[in-house]
C-alpha positions as CSV (number, residue, x, y, z in Angstrom):
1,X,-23.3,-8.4,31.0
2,X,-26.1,-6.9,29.0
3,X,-26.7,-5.8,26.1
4,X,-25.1,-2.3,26.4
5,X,-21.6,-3.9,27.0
6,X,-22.5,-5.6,23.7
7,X,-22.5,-2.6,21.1
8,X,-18.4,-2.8,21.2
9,X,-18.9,-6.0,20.0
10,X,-21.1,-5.3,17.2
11,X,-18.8,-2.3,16.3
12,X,-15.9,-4.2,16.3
13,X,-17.3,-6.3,13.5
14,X,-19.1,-3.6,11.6
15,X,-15.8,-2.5,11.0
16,X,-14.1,-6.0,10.3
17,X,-12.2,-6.0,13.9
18,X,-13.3,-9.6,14.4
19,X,-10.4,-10.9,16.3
20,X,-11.2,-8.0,18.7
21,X,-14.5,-9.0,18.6
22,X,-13.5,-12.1,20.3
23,X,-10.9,-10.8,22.6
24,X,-8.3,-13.1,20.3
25,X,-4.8,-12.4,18.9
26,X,-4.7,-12.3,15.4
27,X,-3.8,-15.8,14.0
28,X,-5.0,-17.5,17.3
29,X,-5.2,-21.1,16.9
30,X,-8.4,-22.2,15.7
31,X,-9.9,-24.1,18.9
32,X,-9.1,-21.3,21.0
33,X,-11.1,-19.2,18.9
34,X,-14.1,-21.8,19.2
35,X,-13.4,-22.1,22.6
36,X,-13.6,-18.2,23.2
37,X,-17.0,-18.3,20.7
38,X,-19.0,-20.6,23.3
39,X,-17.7,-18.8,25.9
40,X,-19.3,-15.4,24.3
41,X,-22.1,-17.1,23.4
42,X,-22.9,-18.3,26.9
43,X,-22.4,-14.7,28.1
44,X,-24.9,-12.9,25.3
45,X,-27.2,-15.7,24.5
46,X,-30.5,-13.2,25.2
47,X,-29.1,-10.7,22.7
48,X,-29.6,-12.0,19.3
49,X,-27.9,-9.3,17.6
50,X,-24.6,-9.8,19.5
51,X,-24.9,-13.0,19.2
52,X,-25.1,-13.1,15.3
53,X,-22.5,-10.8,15.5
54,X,-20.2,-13.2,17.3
55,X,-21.0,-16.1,14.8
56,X,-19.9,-13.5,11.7
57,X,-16.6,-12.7,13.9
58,X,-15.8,-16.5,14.3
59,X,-16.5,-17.6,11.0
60,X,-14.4,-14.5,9.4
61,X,-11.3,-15.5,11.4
62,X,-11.4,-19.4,11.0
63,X,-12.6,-19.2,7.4
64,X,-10.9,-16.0,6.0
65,X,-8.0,-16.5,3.4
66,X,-4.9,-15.1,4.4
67,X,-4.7,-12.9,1.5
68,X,-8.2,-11.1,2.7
69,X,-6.9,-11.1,6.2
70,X,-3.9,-9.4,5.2
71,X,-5.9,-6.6,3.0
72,X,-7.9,-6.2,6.5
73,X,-5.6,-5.5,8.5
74,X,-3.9,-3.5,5.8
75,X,-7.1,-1.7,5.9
76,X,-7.0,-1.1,9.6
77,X,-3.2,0.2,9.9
78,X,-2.2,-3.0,11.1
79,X,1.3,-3.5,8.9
80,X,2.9,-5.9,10.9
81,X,-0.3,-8.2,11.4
82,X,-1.0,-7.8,7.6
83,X,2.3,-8.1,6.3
84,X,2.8,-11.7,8.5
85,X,-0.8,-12.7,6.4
86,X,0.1,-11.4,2.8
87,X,3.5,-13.2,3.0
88,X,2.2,-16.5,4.6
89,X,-0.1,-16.5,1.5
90,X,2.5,-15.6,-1.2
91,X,4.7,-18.8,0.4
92,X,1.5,-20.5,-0.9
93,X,0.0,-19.2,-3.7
94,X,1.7,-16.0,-5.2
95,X,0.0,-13.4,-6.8
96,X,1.0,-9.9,-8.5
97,X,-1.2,-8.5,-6.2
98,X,0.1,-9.5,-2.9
99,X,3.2,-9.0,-3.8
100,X,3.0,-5.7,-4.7
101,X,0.9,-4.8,-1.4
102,X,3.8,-6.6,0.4
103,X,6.0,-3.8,-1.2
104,X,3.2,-1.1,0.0
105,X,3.9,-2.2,3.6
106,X,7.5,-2.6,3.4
107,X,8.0,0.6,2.1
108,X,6.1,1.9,5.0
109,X,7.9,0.1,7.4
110,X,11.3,1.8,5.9
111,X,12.5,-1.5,4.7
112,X,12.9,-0.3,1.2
113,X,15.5,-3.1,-0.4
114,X,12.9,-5.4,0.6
115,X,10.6,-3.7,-1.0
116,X,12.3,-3.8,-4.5
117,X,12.5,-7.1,-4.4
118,X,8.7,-7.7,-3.9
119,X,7.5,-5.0,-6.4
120,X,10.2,-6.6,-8.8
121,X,8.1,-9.8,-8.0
122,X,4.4,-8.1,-8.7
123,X,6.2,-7.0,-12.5
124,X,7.0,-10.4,-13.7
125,X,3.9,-11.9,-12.2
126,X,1.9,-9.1,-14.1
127,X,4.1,-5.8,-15.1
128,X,0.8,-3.6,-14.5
129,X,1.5,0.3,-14.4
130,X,0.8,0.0,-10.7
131,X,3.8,-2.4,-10.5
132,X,6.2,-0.2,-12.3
133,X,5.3,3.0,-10.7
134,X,5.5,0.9,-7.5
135,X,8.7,-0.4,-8.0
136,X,10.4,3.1,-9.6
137,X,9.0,4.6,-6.5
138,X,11.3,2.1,-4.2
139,X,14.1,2.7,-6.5
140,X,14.0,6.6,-6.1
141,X,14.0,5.6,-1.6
142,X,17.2,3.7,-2.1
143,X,18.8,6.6,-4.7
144,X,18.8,4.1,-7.6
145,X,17.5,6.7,-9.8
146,X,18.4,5.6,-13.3
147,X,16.6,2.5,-12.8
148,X,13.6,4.4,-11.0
149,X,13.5,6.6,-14.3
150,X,13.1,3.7,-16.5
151,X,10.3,1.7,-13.9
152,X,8.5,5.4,-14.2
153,X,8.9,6.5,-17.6
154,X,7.2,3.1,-18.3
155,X,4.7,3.4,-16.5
156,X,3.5,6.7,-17.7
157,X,3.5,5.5,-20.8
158,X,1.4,2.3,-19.8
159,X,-1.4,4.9,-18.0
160,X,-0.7,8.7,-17.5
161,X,-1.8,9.2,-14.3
162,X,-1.1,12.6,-12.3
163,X,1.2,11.0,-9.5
164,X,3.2,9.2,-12.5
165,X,4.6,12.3,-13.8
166,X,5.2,13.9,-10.7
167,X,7.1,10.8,-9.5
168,X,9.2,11.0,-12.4
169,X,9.5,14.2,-12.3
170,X,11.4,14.1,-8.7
171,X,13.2,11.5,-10.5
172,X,14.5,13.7,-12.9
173,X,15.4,16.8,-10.6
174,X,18.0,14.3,-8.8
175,X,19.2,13.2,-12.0
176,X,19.7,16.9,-12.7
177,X,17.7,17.5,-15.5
178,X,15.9,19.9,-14.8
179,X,13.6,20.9,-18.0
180,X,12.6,17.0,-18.6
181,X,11.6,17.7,-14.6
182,X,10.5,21.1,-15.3
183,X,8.1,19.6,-18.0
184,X,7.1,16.4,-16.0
185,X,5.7,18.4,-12.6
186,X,3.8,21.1,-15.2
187,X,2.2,18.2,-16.6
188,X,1.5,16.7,-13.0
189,X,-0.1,20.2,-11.8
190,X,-2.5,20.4,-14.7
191,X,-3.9,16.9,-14.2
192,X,-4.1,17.3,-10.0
193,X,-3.4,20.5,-8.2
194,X,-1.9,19.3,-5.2
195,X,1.5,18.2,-7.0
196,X,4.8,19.9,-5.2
197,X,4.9,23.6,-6.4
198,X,7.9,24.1,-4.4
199,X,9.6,21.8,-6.5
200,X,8.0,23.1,-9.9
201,X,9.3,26.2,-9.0
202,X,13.0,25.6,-8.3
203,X,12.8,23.4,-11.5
204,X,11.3,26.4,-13.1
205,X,14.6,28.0,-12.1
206,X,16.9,25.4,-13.0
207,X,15.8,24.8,-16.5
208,X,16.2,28.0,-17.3
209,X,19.7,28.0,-16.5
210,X,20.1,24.5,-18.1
211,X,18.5,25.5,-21.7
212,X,20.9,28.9,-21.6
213,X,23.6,26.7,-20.8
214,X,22.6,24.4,-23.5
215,X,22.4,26.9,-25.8
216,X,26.0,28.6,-24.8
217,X,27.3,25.1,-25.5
218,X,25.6,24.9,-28.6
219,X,27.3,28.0,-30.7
């Protein structure tokens, strides 16, 4: 082969695809991936360039932490490959962070009680605003809203971001209160424009009705 039928290897690990690189399975045994390495080797010895890149592909898969592996393949798309990697590490060493990328990926993969149960992991490991927005977010796909409202109204308070007060927000429209939503997603569209106006304006509507029914009740 020459060098031409090289470049896919050196663009498979420009872009971190070293087990591709290789023509490996991800979390091959280790002495089939030397094995495979001398074979390559062998093959594109005159190319120095593949060559180097070979070494860098090898040395990434028998010397990368599962931890990094797993944010790779997260990286790449590859759930299933990088959920196997985060949760081999977490068995090992847990961290906030894994965890609460294994609740990313679960939720992804529609495994959303699952999910809860890593994020709740990722808040008593560290209780970031990441982590409570994380883990309201997977309370609001499994409709347990009150405790989504508290996770949420949390973390607002812990960060403000644009996405928090839209999330809580939604929360709020399916708890029916609809000004406290009203208010949230008007918040939420002057910090990023692309929140839901569909929803802001049928909360628009709805709050309305709720403060004149308020109001009636109030006389």
């Amino acid at each position: 082969m020459g060098f031409e039928e090289g470049q896919g290897i050196i663009e498979a690990v420009m872009y971190g695809r070293y087990e591709e690189a290789l023509g490996v399975p991800p979390f091959e045994d280790r002495s089939v991936v030397n094995r495979r390495h001398i074979q390559l080797l062998a093959r594109y010895r005159p190319y120095p360039d593949v060559v180097e890149s070979l070494n860098k592909a090898k040395n990434a898969i028998i010397n990368e932490p599962r931890a990094q592996a797993g944010r790779r393949f997260f990286a790449q798309g590859r759930d299933a490959e990088a959920l196997r990697a985060l949760e081999e590490e977490a068995t090992r060493k847990p961290t906030a962070e894994d965890f609460h990328l294994i609740g990313q990926i679960l939720t992804k993969l529609n495994r959303n009680h699952d999910a809860v149960a890593k994020f709740e992991k990722a808040v008593e490991l560290r209780g970031a605003a990441i982590d409570y927005a994380g883990l309201g977010n997977a309370y609001t796909r499994i409709d347990e809203h009150e405790q989504a409202r508290a996770c949420l109204e949390r973390a607002l308070k812990m960060r403000g971001h644009a996405v928090d007060y839209q999330s809580l927000g939604r929360v709020y429209y399916q708890l029916g209160r609809y000004i406290d939503a009203h208010r949230m997603l008007g918040e939420a569209v002057k910090r990023d424009h692309t929140t839901d106006y569909r929803l802001l304006k049928r909360c628009r509507s709805l709050a309305f009705r709720q403060r004149i029914k308020h109001w009636l009740n109030g006389r």
